[in-house]
C-alpha positions as CSV (number, residue, x, y, z in Angstrom):
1,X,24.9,-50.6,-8.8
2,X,28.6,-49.3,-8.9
3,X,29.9,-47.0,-6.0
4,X,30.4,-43.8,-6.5
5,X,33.2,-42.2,-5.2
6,X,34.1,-38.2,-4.7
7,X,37.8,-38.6,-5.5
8,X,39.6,-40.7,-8.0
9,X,40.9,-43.8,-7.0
10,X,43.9,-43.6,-8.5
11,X,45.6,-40.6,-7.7
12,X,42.7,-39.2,-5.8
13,X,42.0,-36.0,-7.1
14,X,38.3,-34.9,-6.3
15,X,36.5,-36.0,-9.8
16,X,34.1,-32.9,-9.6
17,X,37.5,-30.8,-10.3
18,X,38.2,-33.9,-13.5
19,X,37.5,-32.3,-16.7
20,X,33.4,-33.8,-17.6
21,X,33.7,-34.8,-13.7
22,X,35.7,-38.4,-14.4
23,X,37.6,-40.6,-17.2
24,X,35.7,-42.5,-19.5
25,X,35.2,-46.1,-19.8
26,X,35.3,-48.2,-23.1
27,X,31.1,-46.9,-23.5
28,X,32.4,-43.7,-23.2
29,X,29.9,-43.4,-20.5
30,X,32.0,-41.3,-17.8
31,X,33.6,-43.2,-14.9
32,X,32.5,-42.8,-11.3
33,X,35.7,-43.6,-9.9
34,X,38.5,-42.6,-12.0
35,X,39.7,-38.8,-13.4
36,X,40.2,-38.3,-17.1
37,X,43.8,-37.7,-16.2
38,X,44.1,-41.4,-14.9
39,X,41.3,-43.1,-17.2
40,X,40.6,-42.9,-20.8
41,X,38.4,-45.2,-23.5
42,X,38.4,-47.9,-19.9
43,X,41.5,-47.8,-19.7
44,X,44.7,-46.4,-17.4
45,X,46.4,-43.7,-19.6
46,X,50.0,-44.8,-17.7
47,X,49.1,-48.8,-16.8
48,X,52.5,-49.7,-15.4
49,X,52.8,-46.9,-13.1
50,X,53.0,-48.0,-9.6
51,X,51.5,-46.5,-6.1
52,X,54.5,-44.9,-5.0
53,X,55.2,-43.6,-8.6
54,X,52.0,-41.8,-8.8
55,X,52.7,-40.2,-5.2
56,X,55.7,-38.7,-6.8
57,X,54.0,-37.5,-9.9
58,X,51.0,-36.1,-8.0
59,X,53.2,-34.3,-5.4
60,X,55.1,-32.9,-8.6
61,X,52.1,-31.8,-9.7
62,X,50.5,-30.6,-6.4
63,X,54.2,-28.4,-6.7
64,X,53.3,-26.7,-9.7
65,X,50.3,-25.6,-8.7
66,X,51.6,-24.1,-5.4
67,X,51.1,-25.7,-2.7
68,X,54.1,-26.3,-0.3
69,X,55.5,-29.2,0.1
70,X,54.6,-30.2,3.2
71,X,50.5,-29.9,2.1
72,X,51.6,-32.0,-1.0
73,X,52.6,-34.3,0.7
74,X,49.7,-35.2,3.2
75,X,47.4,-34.8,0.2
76,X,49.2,-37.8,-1.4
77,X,50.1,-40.1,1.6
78,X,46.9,-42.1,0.9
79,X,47.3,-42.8,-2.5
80,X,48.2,-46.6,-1.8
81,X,45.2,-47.3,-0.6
82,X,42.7,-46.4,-3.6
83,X,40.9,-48.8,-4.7
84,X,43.2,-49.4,-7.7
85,X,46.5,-49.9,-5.7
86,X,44.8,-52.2,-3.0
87,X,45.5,-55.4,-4.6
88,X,48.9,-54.6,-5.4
């Protein structure tokens, strides 16, 4: 049985706040360990990114949405070590 996680392990947003609660893989059954921002049809919707690029584009995101910077960036200092950057 596949692990369930409660954030994505890619840019580790909490999947219950993921539009349907995760991405979908290629059976369109909903994925238990990646967003739909991250994961689409089983696959990455930006496959070339890297760890420390998606920091950066989460943070920017984080921004928008108010938080300060500081709380930004504690929120994305793990990213690198999802389950999709460990092998990297």
């Amino acid at each position: 049985m596949a692990e369930t996680y409660k954030n994505c392990q890619s840019c580790g947003m909490p999947l219950k706040k993921s539009p349907n609660g995760g991405g979908t893989n290629a059976d369109k059954s909903i994925s238990t360990m990646y967003c739909a921002y991250c994961y689409e049809d089983g696959k990455f919707k930006q496959p070339d990114i890297t760890a420390a690029e998606m920091q950066v584009f989460c943070k920017a995101k984080l921004r928008e949405m108010g938080f300060p910077g500081f709380i930004a960036g504690l929120f994305v200092k793990g990213i690198p070590k999802l389950e999709r950057w460990k092998n990297k």
